[in-house]
N, CA, C, O and CB atoms as a CASP TS submission, in Angstrom:
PFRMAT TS
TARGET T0000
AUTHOR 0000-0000-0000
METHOD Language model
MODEL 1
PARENT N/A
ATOM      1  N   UNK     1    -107.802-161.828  29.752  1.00  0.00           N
ATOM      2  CA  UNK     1    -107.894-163.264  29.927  1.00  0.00           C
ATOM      3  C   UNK     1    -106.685-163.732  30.741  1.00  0.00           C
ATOM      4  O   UNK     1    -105.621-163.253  30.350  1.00  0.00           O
ATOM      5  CB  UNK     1    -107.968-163.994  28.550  1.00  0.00           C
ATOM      6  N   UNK     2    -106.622-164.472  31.675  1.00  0.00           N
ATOM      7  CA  UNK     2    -105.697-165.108  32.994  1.00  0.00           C
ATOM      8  C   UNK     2    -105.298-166.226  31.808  1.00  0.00           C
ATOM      9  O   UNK     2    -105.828-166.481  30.727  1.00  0.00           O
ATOM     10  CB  UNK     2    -106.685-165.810  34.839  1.00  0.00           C
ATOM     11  N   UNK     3    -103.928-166.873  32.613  1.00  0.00           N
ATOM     12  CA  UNK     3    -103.492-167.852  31.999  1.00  0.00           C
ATOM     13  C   UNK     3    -104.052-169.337  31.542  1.00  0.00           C
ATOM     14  O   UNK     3    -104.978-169.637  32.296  1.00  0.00           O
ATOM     15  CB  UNK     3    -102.670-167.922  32.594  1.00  0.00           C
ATOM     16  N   UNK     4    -103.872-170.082  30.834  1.00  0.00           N
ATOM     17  CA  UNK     4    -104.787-170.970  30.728  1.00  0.00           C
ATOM     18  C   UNK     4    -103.475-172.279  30.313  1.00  0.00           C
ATOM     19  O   UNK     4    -102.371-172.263  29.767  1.00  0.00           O
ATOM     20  CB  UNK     4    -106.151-170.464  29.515  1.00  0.00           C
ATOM     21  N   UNK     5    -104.283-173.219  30.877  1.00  0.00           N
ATOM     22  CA  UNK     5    -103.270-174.464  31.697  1.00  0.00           C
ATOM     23  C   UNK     5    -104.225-176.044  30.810  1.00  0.00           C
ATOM     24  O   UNK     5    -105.312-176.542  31.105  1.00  0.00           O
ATOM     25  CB  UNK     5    -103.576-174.384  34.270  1.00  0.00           C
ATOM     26  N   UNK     6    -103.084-176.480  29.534  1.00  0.00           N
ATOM     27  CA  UNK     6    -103.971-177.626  29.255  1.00  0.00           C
ATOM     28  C   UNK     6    -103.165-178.602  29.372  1.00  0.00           C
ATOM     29  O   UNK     6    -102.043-178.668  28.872  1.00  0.00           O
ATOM     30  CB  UNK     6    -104.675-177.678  27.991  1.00  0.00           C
ATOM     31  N   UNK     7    -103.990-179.840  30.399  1.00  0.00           N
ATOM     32  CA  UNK     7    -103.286-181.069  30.667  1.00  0.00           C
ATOM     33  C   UNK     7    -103.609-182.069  29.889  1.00  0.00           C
ATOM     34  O   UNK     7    -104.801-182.373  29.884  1.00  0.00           O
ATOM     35  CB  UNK     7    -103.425-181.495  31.882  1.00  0.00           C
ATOM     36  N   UNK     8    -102.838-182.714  29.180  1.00  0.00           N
ATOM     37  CA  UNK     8    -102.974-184.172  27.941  1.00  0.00           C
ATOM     38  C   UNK     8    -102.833-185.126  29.343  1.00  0.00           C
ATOM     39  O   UNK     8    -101.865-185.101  30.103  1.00  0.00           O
ATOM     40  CB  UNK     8    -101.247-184.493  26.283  1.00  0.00           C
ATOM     41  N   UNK     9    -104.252-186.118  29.516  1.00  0.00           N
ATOM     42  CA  UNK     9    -104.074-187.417  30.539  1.00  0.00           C
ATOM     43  C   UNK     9    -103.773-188.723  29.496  1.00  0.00           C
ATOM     44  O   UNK     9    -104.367-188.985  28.450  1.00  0.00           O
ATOM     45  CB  UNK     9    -105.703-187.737  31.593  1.00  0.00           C
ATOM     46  N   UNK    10    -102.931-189.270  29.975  1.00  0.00           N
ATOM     47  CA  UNK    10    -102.211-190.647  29.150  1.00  0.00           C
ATOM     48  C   UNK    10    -103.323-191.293  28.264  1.00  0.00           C
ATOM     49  O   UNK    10    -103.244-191.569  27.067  1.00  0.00           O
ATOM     50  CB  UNK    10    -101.600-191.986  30.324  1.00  0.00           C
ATOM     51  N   UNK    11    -104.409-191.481  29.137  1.00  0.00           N
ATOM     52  CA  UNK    11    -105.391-192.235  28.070  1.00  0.00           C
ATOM     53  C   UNK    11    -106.715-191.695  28.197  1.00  0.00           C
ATOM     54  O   UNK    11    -107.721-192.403  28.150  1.00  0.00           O
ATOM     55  CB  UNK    11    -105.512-193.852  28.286  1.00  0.00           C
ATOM     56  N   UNK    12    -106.732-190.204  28.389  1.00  0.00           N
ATOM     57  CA  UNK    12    -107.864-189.770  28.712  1.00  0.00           C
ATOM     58  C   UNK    12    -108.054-188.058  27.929  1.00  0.00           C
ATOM     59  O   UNK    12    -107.236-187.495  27.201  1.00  0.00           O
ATOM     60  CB  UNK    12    -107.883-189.898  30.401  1.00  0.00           C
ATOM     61  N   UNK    13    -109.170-187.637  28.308  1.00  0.00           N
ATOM     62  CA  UNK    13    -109.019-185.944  27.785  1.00  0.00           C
ATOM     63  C   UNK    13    -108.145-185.082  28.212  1.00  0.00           C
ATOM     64  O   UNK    13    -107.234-185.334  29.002  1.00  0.00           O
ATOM     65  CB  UNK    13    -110.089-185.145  28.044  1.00  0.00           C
ATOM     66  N   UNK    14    -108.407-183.930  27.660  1.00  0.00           N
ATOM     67  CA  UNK    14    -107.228-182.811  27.696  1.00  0.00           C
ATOM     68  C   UNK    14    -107.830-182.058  28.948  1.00  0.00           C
ATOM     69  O   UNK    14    -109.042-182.275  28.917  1.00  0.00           O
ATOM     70  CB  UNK    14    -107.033-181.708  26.128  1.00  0.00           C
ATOM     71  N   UNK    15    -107.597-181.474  29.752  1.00  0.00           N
ATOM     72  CA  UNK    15    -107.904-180.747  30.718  1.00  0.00           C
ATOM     73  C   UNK    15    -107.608-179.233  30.348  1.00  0.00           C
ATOM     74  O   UNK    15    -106.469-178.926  29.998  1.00  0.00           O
ATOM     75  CB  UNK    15    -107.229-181.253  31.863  1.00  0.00           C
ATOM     76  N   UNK    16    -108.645-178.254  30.423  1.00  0.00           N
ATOM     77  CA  UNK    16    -108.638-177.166  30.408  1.00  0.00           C
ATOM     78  C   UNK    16    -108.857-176.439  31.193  1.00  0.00           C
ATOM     79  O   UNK    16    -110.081-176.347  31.284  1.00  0.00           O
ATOM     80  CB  UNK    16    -109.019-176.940  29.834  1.00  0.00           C
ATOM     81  N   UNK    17    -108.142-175.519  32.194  1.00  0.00           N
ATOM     82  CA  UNK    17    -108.090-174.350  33.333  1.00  0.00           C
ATOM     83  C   UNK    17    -108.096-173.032  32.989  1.00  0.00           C
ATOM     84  O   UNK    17    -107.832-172.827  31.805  1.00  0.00           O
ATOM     85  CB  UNK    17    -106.950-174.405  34.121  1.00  0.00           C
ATOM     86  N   UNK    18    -108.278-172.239  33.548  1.00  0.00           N
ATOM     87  CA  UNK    18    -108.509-170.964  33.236  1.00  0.00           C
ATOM     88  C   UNK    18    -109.231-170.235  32.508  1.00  0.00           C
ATOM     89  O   UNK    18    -110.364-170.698  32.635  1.00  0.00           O
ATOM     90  CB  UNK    18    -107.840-170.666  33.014  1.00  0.00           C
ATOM     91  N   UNK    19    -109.264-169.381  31.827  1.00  0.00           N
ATOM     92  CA  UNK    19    -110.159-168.632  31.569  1.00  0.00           C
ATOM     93  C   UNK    19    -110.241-168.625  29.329  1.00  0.00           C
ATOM     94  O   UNK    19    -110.117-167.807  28.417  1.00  0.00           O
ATOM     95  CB  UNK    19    -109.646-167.056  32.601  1.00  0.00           C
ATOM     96  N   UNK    20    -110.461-169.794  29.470  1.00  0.00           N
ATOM     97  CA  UNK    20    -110.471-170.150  28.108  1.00  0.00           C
ATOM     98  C   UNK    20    -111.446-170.001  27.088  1.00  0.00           C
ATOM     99  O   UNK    20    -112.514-170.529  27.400  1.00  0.00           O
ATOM    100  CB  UNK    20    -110.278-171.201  28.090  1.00  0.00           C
ATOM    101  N   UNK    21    -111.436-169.392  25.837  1.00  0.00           N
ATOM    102  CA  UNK    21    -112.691-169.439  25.216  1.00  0.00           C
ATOM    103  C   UNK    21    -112.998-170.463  24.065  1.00  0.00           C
ATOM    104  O   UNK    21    -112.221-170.556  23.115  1.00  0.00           O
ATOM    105  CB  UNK    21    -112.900-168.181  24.745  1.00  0.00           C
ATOM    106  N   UNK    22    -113.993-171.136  24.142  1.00  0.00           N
ATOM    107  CA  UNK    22    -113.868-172.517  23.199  1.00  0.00           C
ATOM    108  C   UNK    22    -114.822-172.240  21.951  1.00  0.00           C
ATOM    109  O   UNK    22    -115.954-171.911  22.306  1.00  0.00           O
ATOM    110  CB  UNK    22    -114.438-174.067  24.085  1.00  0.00           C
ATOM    111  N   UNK    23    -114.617-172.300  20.499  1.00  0.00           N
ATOM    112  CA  UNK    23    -115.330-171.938  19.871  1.00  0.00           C
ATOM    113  C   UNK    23    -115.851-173.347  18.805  1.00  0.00           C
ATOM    114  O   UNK    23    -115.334-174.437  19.049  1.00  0.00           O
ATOM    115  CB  UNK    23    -114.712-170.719  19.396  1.00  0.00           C
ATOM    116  N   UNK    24    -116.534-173.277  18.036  1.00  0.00           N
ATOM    117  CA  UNK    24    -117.620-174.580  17.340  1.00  0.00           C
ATOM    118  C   UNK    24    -116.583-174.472  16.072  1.00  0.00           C
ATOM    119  O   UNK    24    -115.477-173.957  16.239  1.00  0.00           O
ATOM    120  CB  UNK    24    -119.806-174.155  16.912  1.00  0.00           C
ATOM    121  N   UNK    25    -116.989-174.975  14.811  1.00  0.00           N
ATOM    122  CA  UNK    25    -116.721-175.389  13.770  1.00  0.00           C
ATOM    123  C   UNK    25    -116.541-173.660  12.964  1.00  0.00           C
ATOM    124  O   UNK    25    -115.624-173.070  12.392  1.00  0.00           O
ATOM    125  CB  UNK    25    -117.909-176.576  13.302  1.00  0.00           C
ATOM    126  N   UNK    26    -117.968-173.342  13.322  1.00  0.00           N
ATOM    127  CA  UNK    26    -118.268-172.146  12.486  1.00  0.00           C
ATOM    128  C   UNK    26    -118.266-170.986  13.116  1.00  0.00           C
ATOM    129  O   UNK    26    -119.005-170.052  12.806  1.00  0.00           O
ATOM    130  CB  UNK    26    -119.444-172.201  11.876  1.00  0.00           C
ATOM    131  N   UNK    27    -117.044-170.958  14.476  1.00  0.00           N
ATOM    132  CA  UNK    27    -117.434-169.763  14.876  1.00  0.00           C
ATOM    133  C   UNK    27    -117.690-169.450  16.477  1.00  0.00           C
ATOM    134  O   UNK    27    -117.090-168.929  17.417  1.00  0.00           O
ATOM    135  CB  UNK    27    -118.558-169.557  14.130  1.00  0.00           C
ATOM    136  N   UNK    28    -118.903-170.065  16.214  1.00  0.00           N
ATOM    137  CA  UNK    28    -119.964-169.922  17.648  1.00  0.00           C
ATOM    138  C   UNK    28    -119.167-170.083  19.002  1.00  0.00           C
ATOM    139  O   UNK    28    -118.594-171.124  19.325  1.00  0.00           O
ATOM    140  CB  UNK    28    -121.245-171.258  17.696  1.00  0.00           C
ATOM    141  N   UNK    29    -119.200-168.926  19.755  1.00  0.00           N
ATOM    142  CA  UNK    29    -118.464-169.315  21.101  1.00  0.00           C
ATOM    143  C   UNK    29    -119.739-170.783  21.832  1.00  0.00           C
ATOM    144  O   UNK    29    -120.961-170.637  21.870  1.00  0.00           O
ATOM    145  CB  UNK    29    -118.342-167.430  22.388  1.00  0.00           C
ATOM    146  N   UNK    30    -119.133-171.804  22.219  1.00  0.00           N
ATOM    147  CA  UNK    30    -119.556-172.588  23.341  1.00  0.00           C
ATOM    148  C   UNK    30    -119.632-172.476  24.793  1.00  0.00           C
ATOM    149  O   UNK    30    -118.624-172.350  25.489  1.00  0.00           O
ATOM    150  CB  UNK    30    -119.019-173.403  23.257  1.00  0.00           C
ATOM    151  N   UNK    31    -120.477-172.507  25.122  1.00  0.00           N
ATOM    152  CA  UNK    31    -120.946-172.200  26.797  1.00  0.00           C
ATOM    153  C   UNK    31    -119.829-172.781  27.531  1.00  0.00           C
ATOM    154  O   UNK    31    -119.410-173.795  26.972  1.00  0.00           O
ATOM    155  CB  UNK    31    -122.515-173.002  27.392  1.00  0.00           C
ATOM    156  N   UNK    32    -118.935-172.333  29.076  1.00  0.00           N
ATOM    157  CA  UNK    32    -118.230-173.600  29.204  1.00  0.00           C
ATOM    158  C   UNK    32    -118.505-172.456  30.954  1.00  0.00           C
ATOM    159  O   UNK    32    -118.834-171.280  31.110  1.00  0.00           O
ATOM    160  CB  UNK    32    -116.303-174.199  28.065  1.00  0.00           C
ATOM    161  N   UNK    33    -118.174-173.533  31.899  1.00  0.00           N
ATOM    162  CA  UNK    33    -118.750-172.769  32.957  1.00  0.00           C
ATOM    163  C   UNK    33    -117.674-172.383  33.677  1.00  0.00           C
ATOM    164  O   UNK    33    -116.767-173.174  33.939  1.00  0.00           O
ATOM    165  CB  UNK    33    -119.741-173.448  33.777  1.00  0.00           C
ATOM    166  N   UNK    34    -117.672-171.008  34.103  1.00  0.00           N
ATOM    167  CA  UNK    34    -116.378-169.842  34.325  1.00  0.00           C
ATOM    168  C   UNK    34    -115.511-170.466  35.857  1.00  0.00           C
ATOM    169  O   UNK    34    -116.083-170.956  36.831  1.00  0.00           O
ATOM    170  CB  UNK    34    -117.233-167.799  34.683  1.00  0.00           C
ATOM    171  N   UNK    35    -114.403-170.320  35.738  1.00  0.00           N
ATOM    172  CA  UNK    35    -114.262-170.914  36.974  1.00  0.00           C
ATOM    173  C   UNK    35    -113.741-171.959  37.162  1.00  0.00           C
ATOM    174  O   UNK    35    -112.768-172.084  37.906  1.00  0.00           O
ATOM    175  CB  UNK    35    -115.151-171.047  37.481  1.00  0.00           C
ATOM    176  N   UNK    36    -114.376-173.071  36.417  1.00  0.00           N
ATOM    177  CA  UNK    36    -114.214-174.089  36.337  1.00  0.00           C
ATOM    178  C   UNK    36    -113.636-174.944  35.194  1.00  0.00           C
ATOM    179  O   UNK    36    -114.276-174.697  34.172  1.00  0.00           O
ATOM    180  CB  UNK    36    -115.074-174.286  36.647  1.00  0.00           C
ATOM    181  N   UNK    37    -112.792-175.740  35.002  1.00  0.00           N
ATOM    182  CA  UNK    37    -112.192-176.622  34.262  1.00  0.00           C
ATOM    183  C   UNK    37    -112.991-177.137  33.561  1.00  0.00           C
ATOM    184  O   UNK    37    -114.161-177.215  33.934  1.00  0.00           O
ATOM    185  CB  UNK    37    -111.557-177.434  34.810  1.00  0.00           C
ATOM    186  N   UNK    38    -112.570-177.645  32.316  1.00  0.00           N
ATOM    187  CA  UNK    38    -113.461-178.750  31.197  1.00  0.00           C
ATOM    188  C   UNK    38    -112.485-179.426  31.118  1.00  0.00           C
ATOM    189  O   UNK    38    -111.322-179.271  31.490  1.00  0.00           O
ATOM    190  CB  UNK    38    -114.106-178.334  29.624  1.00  0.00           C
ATOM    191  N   UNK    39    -113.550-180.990  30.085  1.00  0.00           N
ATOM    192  CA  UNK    39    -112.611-182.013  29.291  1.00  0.00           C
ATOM    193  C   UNK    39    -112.720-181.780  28.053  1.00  0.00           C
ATOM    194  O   UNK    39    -113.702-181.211  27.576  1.00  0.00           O
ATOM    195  CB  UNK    39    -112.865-183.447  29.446  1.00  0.00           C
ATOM    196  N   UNK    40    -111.615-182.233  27.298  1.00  0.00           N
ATOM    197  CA  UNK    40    -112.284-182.404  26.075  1.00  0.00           C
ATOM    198  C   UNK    40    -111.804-183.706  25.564  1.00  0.00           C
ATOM    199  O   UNK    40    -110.938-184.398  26.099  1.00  0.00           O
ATOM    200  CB  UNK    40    -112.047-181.255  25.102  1.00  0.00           C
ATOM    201  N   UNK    41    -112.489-183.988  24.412  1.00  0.00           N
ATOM    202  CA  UNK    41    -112.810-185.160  24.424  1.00  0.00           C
ATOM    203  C   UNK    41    -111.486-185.652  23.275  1.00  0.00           C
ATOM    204  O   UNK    41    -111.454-185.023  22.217  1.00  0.00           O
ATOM    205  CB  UNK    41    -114.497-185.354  24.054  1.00  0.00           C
ATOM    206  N   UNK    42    -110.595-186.578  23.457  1.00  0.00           N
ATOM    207  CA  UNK    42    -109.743-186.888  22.591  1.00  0.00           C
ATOM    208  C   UNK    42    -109.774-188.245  21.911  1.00  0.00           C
ATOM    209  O   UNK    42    -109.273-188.267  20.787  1.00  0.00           O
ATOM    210  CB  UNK    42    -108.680-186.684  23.146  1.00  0.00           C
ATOM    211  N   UNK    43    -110.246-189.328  22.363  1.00  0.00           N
ATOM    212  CA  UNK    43    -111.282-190.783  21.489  1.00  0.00           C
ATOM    213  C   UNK    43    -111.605-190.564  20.611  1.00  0.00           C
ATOM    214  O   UNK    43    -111.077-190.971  19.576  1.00  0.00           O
ATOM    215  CB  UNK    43    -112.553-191.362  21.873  1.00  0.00           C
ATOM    216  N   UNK    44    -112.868-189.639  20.682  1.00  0.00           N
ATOM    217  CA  UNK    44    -113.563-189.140  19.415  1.00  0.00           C
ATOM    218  C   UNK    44    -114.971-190.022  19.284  1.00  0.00           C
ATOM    219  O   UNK    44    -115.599-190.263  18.253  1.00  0.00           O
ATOM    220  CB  UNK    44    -112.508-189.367  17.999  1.00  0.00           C
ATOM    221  N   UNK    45    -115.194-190.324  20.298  1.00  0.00           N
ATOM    222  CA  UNK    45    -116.363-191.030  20.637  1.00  0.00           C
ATOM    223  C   UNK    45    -117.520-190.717  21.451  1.00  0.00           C
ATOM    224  O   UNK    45    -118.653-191.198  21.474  1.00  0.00           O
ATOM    225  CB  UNK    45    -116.005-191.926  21.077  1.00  0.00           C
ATOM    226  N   UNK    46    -117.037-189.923  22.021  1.00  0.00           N
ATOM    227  CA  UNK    46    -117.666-188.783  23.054  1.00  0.00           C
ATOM    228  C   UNK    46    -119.395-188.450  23.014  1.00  0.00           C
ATOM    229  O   UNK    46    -119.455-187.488  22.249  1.00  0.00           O
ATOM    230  CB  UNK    46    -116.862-187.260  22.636  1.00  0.00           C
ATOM    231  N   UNK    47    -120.671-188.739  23.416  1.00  0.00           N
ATOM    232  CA  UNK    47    -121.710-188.519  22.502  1.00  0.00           C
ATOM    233  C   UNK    47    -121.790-186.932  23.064  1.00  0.00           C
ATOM    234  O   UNK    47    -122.809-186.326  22.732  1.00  0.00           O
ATOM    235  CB  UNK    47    -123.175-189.636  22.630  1.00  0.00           C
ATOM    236  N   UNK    48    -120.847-186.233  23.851  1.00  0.00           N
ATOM    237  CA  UNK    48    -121.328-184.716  24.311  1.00  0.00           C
ATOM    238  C   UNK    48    -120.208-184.223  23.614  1.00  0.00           C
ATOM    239  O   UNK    48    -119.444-183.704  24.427  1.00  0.00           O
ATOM    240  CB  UNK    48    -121.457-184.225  26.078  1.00  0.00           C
ATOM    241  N   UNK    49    -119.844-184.169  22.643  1.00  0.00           N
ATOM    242  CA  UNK    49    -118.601-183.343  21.688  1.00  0.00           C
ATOM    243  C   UNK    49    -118.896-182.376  21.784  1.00  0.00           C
ATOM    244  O   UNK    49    -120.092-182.109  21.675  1.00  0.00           O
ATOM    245  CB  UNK    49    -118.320-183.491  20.252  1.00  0.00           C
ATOM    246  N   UNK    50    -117.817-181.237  22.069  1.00  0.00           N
ATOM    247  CA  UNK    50    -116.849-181.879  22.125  1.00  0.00           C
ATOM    248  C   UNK    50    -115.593-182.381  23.753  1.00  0.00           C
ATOM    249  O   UNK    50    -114.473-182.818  24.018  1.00  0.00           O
ATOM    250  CB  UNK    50    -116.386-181.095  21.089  1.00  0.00           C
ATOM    251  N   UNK    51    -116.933-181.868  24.402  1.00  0.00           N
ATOM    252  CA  UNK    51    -116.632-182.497  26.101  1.00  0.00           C
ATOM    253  C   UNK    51    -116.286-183.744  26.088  1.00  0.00           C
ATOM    254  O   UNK    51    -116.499-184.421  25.082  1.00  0.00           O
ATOM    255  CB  UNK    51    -117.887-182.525  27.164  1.00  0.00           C
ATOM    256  N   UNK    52    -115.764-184.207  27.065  1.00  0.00           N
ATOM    257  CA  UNK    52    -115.622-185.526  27.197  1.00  0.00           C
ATOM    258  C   UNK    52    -117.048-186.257  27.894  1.00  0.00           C
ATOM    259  O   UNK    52    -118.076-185.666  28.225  1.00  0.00           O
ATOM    260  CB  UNK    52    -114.290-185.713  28.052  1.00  0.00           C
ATOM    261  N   UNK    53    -116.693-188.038  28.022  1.00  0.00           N
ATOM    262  CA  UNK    53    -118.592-187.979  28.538  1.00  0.00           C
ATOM    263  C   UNK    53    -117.978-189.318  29.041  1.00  0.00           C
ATOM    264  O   UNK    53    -118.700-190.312  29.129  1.00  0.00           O
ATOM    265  CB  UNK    53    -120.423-187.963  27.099  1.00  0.00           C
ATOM    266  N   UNK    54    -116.655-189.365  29.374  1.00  0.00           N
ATOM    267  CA  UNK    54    -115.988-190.885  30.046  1.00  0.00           C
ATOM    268  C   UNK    54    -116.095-191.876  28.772  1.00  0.00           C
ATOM    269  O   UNK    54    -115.931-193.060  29.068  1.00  0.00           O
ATOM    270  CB  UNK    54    -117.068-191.665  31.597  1.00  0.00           C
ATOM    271  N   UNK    55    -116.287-191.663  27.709  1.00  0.00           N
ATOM    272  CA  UNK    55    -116.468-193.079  27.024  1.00  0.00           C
ATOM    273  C   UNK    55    -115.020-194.064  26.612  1.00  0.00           C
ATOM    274  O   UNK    55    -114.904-195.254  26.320  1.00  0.00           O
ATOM    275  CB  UNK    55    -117.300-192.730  25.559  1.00  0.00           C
ATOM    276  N   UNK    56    -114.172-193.109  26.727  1.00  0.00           N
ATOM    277  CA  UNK    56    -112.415-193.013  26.538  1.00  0.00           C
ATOM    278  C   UNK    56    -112.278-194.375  27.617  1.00  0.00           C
ATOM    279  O   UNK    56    -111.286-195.063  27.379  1.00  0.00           O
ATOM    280  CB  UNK    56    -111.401-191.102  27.250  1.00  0.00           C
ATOM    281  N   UNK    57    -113.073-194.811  28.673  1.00  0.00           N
ATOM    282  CA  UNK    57    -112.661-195.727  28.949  1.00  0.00           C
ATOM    283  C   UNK    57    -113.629-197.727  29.365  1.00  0.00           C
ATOM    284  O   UNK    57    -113.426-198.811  29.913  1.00  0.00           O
ATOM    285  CB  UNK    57    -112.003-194.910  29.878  1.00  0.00           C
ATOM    286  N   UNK    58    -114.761-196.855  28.495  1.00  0.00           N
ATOM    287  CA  UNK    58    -115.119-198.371  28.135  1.00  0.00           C
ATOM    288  C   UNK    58    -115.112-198.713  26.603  1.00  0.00           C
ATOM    289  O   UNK    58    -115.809-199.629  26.167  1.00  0.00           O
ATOM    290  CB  UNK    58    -116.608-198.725  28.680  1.00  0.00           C
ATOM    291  N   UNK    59    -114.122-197.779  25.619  1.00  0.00           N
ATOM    292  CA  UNK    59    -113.496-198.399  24.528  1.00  0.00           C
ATOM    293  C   UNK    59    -111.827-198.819  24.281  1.00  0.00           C
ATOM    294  O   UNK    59    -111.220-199.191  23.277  1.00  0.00           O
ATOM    295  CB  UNK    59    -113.864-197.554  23.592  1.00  0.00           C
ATOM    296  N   UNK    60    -111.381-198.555  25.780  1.00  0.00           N
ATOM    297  CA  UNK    60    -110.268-198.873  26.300  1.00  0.00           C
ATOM    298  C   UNK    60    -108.965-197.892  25.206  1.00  0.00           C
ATOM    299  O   UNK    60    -107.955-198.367  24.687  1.00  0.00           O
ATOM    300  CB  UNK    60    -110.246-200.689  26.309  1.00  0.00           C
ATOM    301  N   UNK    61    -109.375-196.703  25.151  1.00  0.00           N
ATOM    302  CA  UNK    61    -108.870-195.967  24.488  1.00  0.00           C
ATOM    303  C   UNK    61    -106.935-195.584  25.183  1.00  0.00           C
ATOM    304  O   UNK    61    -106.733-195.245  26.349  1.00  0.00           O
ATOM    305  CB  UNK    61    -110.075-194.804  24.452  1.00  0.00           C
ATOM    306  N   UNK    62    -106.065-195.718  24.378  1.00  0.00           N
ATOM    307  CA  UNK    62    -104.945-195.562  24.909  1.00  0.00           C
ATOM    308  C   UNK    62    -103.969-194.986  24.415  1.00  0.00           C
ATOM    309  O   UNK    62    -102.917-194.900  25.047  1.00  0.00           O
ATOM    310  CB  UNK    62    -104.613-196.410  25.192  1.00  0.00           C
TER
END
């Protein structure tokens, strides 16, 4: 596994790079697409949890 790079945005999700593996409650690895960066969701409002889905900013989350 390559290094993996997570950015906290001031009023927004966490940014995840590299080659990260994200797992569920119970376990279950989650699909996340290789290559490419995710959000995750830090509001907690999110209806695609635990991705982000932009809602962080029409509840003016800060």
């Amino acid at each position: 596994m390559s290094d993996v790079k997570i950015t906290v945005s001031g009023a927004g999700p966490y940014k995840v790079e590299g080659e990260a593996e994200l797992y569920d409650h119970e376990g279950n690895l989650i699909e996340t697409h290789e290559g490419k960066a995710f959000f995750l969701c830090r509001c907690g409002q999110s209806a695609n949890k635990p991705f982000c889905d932009g809602t962080h900013k029409q509840i003016s989350f800060v």
